[in-house]
N, C-alpha and C positions, 0 to 999 in steps of 0.2 A: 056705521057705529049705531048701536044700539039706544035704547030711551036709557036703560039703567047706567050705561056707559058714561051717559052724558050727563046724567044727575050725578053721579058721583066726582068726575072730574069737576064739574063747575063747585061744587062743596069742595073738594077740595083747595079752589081758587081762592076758600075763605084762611086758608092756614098760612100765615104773614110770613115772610122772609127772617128766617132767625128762630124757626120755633117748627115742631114735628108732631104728627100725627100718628097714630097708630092704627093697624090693616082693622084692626077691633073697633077702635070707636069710630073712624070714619064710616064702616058698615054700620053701624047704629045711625048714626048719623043719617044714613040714609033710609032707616027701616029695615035693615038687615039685619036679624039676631043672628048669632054664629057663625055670618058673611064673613069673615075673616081672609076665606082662603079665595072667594070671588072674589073682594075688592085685590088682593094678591096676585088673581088673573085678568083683570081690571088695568092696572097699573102696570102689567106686564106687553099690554098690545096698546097702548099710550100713544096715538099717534103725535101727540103734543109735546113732547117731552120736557122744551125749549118753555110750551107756555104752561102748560100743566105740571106743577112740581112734583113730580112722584115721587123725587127722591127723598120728600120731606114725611113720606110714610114707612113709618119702622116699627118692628116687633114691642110689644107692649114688656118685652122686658128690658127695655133702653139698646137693645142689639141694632145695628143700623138696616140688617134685613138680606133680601136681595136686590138686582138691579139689573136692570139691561145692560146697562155698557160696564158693569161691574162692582166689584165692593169698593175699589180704589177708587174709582171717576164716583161714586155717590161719598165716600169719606170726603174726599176735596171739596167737592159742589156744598157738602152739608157744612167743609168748615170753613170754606169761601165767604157761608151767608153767617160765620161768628158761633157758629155750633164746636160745641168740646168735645170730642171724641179720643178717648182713649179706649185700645184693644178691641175696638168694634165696637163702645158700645159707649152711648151718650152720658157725660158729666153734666151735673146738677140739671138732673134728668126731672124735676118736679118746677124748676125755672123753663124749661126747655117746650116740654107738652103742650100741647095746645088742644083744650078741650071745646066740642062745640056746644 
C-alpha cells in the first residue's frame, strides 16, 4: 500500500457512522484538486473494507456510487448505519454529508 493510499483511508476513518463523504471532498481533503477519480481507484483496491468505510463515499450528487461487492451490499451497509436512500440516491442529503 502506498503513502497516498494510507493518508486517504485513515481520513477517511474521520467520517462517523451515519454520515457520507464524497470521492470530491475527501480528495481535497487530502490535497487532491480534481482527485475525484484516484480517491474512486483508492477505495476500489481497499484492502480494509471491514475497517475502512468506503462505502460511506458517494457521488457529490447524493448517488450512492460504485462498490466492490456491489450497489445492493453498499445500499444495505449504508442503511444498516440509519442512511435514507431512495432510487440510489441519499435523502436529506445536506443532514447526511459529512464535510472535513
Amino acid at each position: 500500500m502506498n503513502k497516498l493510499d494510507q493518508t486517504v483511508y485513515k481520513k477517511l476513518l474521520e467520517v462517523p457512522k451515519g454520515k457520507v463523504t464524497t470521492y470530491g471532498d475527501l480528495a481535497r481533503a487530502v490535497g487532491l484538486e480534481n482527485g475525484q477519480r484516484i480517491i474512486g481507484q483508492i477505495m476500489a483496491r481497499n484492502p480494509f473494507p471491514v475497517i475502512v468505510p468506503c462505502h460511506r463515499v458517494v457521488k457529490s450528487d447524493g448517488k450512492i456510487g460504485g462498490f466492490f461487492y456491489g450497489d445492493k451490499v453498499k445500499t444495505k451497509m449504508l442503511s444498516d448505519e440509519g442512511i435514507k436512500i431512495s432510487d440510489g440516491k441519499i435523502k436529506d442529503w445536506e443532514k447526511t454529508v459529512f464535510r472535513f
